[in-house]
N, C-alpha and C positions, 0 to 999 in steps of 0.2 A: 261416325262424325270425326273430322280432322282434328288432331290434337296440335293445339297449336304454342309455343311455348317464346313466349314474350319477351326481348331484351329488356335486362333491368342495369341500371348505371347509375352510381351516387353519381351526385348534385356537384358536392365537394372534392371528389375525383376527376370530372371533367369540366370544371368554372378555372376558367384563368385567372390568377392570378393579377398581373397587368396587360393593359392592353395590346402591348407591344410582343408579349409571349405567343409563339406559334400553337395554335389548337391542336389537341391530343390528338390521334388518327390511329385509326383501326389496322393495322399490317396483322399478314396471314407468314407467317414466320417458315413453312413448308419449306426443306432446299431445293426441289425441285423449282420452284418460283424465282426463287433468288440464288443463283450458283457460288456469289460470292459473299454469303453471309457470313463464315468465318475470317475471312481478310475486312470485309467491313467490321468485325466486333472485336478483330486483333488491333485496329487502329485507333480503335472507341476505346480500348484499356489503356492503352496508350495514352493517350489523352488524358484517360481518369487520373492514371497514377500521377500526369504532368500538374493536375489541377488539384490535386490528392496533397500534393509538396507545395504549390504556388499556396494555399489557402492555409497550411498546416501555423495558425497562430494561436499555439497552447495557454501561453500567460493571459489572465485577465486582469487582475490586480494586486496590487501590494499595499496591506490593512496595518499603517503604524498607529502605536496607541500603548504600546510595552515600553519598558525603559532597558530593560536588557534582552540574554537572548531567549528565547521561547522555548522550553523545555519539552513541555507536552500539550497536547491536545485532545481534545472530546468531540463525537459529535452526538446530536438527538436523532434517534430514531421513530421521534414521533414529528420533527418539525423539521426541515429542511433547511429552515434560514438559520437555526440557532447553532453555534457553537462556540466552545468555552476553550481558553488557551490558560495555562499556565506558566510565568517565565521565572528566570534565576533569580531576581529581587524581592520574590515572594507576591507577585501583583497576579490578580485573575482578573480577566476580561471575558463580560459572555458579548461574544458579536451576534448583531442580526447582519451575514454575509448577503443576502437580497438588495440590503442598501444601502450596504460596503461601511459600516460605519460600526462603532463598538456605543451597546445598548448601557450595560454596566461595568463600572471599573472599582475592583475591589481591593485594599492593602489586605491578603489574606492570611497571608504567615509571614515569619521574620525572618525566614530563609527561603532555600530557592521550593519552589512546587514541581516537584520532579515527577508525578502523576496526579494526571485526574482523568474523570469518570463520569458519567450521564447514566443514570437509574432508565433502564428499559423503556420505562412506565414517561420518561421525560419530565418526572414531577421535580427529582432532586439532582445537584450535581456535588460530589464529592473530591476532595484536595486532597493532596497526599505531600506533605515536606517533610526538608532534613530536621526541622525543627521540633521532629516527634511527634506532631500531632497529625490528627484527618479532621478538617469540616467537612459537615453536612449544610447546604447550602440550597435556597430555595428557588429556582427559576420563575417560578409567577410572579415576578415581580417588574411593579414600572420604572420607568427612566426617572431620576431624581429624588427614587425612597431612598432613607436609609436600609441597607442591607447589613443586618446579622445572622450570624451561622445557627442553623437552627439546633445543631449537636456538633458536639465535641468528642474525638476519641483522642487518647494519649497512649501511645506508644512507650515503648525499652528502650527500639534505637530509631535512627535518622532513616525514615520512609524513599527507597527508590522507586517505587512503581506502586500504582491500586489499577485494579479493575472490578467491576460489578457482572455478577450472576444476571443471567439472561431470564431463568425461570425464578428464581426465590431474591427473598430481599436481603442476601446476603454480598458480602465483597470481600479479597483477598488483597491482601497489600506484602510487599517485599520488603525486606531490610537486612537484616544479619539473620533473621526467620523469616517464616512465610506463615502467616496469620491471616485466618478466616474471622470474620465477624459478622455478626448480626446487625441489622440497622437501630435495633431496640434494645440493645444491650453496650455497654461500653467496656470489656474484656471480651479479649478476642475467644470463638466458638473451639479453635483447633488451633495447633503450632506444631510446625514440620521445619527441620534443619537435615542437610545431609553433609556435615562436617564442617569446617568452621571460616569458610569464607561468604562475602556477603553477595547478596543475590540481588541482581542487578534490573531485573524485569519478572514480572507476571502475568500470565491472563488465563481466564476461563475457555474452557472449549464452548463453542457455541451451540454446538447440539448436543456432547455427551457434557452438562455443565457440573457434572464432578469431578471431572478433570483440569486440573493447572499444571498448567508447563510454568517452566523460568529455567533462567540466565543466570550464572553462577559466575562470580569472577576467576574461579578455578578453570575456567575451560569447559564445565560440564554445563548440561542443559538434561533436565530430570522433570520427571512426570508425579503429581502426586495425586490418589484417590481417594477423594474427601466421604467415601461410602467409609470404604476399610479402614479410614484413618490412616493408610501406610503408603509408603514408595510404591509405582509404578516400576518406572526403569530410569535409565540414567545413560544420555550419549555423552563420550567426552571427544572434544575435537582438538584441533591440533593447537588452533588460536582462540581468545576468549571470544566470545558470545554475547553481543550487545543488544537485543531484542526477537523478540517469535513474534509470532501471527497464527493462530488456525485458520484455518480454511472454514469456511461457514455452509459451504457444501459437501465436504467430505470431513467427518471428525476426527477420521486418523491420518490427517495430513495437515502437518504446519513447516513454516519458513522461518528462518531462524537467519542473520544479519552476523559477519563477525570481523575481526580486524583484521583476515587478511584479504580483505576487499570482497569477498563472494559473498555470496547466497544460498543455503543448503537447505536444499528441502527432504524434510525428512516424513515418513512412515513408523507410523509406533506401533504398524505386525510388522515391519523389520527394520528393529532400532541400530543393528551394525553398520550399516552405510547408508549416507543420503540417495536421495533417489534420482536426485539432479545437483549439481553445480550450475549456478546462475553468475556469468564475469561480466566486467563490464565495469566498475568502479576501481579507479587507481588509488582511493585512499579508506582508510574503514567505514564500513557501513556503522550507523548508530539510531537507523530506524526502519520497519519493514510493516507492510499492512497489508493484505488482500483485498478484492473489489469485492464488494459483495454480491457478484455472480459466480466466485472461485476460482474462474478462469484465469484470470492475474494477478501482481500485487506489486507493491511499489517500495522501494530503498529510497531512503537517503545518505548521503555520505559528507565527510569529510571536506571531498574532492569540489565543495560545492555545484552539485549536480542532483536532481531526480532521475531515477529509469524505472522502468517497469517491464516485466518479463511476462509472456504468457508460460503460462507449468506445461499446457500440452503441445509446445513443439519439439519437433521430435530432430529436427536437421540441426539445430544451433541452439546453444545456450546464452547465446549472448544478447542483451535489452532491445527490446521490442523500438522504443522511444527513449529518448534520453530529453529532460526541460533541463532548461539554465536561463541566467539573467549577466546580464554586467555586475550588478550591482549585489547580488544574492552571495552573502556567506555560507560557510560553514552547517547543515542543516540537523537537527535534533529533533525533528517529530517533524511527521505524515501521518495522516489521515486520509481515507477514501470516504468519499459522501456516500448517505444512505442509496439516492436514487443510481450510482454509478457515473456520474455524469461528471464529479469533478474531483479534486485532489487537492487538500492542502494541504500547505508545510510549513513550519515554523523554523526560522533560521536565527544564527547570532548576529545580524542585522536588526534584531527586534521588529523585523515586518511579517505578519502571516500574509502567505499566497496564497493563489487562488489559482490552479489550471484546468481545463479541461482534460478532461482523460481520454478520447478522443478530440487529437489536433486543430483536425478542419472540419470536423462536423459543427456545424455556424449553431448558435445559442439559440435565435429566434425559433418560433416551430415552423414547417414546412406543411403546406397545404398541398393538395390537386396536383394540376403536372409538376410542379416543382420539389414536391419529395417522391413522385414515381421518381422523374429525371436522378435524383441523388441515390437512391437506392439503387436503381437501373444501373448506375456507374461504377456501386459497389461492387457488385454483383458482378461485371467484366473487370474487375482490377482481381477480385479475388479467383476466378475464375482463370485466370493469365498470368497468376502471379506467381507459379515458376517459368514462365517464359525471362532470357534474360534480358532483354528490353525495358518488360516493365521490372523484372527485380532489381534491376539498378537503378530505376528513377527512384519506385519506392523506400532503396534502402539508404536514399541517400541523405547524408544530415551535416550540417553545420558546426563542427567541433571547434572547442573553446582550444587555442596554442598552447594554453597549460597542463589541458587534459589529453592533447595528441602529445605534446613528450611527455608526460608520465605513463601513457599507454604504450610508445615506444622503449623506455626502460625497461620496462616490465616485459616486454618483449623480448627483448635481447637477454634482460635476467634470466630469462625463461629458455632460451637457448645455451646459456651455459650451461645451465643447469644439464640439461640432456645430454649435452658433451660430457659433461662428468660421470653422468650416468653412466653411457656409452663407453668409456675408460674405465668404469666400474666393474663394469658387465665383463670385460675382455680380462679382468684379471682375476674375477671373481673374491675382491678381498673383503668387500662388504654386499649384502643380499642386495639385491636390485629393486626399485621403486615397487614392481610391483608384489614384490613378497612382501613387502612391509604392510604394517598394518596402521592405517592413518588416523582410523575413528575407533573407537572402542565401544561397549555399551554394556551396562553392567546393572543384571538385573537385580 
């Protein structure tokens, strides 16, 4: 008997959309059939990447409701809409970002909140100020209760950074130490210093969660193992070091943000040199995050600008994307959303933002032909995208006049420099750039 085997086609993959949309059709892709199916699909990237820049509107909104500027940020990893900002006047705000508007506003310390934190679990959020203290602070709560902290920790000195443990109910906070605590006890568990400057950031590794990096105002950036109680290792770089990131896919890999505009990503099996330089910002970087696929991670700077860099390209170091506003200062915290989907940042404007992380990928969902169609188009942009047609529509972007001359300084600084090198070299009175040793690391 003939074995006869059925066409089967969701419902949802071939219903249009509107009525005016041309219905899906069956093509047999063979080249023999169609001779010019590569000059047809060269001209369809084309197109993609023209449509790729026409649609690329990253901002979606700007969330006032701070009085100063925004220090730091949280988000939940159990709820998508919530998150919690911290600013310099000591004020916490948790926003519900789905309906752009701030849920509770709290006076929460008498100084600035230079960290906070969201418990795994989404149950509690935690503060960290100069004012010596940490709240613990309750998120189930409605619009127009009174909110009190439900614990109190008191610190030695003036708190720059907290982050919370991803497996245990523990959290690490920075100051002139680096102190571990229990959520159930009010003296810190452990205390690590490695000489007597103050440590400017911290955070947990996210898979191996014994591990804390931080940011030292000496220059260095050091590893501590909360198994051994002891040092890890210790990178010192040329300029100080104003926030890390781990990578949430790889645990020996994190990003570290410093002033003299870069990006260094570094490897803790080989703490002597980063793995990459990431350029791109003409003023100091003073916040960095990873997406939470690991693939990328996002700066803020100075220079009032976001970029974000993908780690595995291999041809160019330089930002992926770069966001800006007219009206955006100065920026002090980023965060990437759990789903990957969006970015925010808190600037000395006192507004949190709001962007997408992909440009012109449209918010609404995409049904039937009209997310084949979009996918389809990715798929020939990426597919073409070292052809140089389309790598100059795609790489092209909209620079702010302040930030193309201060990229052009820096260019030319950068040309002396090698001139002098160059004169160096010819006389041999000082070793040349590259016998020097830039980065150190000291186990």
């Amino acid at each position: 008997m003939v074995k006869v085997n059925p066409i089967s086609r969701s419902e949802l993959e071939w219903t249009k959309d509107r009525s005016s949309e041309v219905p899906r059709a069956n093509r047999n892709y063979d080249p023999k059939f169609n001779p010019m199916a590569k000059q047809v699909e060269f001209t369809r990237a084309v197109k993609a990447a023209k449509l790729d820049r026409m649609f690329a509107k990253p901002f979606i909104a700007a969330l006032p409701g701070h009085q100063d500027t925004i220090q730091s940020i949280a988000v939940d990893y159990t709820s998508l809409s919530s998150v919690v900002t911290g600013s310099m006047d000591g004020g916490l705000i948790m926003w519900d970002v789905m309906r752009k508007m701030p849920r509770i506003k709290l006076n929460a310390h008498r100084h600035s909140v230079d960290g906070v934190t969201i418990s795994p679990d989404g149950v509690a959020c935690f503060s960290a100020s100069r004012d010596k203290t940490i709240k613990m602070w309750d998120l189930d709560v409605n619009v127009g209760e009174a909110v009190e902290p439900v614990a109190e920790y008191l610190g030695e000195f003036p708190f720059s950074g907290i982050d919370h443990n991803y497996h245990k109910s523990q959290f690490v906070t920075s100051s002139d130490i680096v102190s571990v605590w229990d959520v159930n006890r009010t003296q810190p568990l452990q205390k690590f210093s490695w000489g007597d400057e103050t440590v400017t950031s911290c955070q947990y590794n996210k898979m191996e969660t014994d591990l804390v990096a931080c940011c030292m105002a000496d220059r260095g950036v050091f590893i501590y193992d909360t198994r051994t109680r002891a040092a890890h290792s210790k990178i010192v770089l040329e300029m100080c070091s104003t926030s890390l990131s781990w990578s949430p896919m790889d645990p020996n890999v994190f990003v570290t943000g410093s002033d003299d505009r870069n990006c260094y990503l570094f490897d803790i099996r080989v703490p002597g040199r980063p793995r990459n330089v990431f350029l791109g910002h003409t003023k100091p970087v003073t916040c960095v995050d990873f997406c939470p696929t690991g693939s990328n991670f996002v700066a803020g700077s100075h220079d009032c600008t976001l970029r974000y860099w993908d780690i595995n390209a291999t041809t160019k170091s330089t930002s992926t994307e770069m966001f800006h506003t007219k009206r955006m200062a100065r920026i002090f915290s980023v965060k990437w959303s759990p789903d990957n989907s969006y970015i925010y940042s808190g600037s000395e404007d006192c507004n949190l933002r709001i962007w997408k992380a992909d440009s012109s990928k449209p918010i609404r969902p995409l049904r039937g032909p009209e997310k084949h169609n979009f996918n389809y188009m990715r798929t020939l942009k990426d597919k073409y995208s070292d052809f140089q047609e389309v790598k100059r529509i795609s790489n092209q972007r909209n620079t702010p006049k302040h930030i193309k001359k201060n990229s052009m300084r820096a260019k030319k600084a950068g040309q002396r420099e090698l001139v002098k090198e160059m004169a160096r070299r010819k006389t041999d009175a000082v070793p040349s750039l590259a016998k020097r040793k830039t980065y150190s690391s000291v186990e």
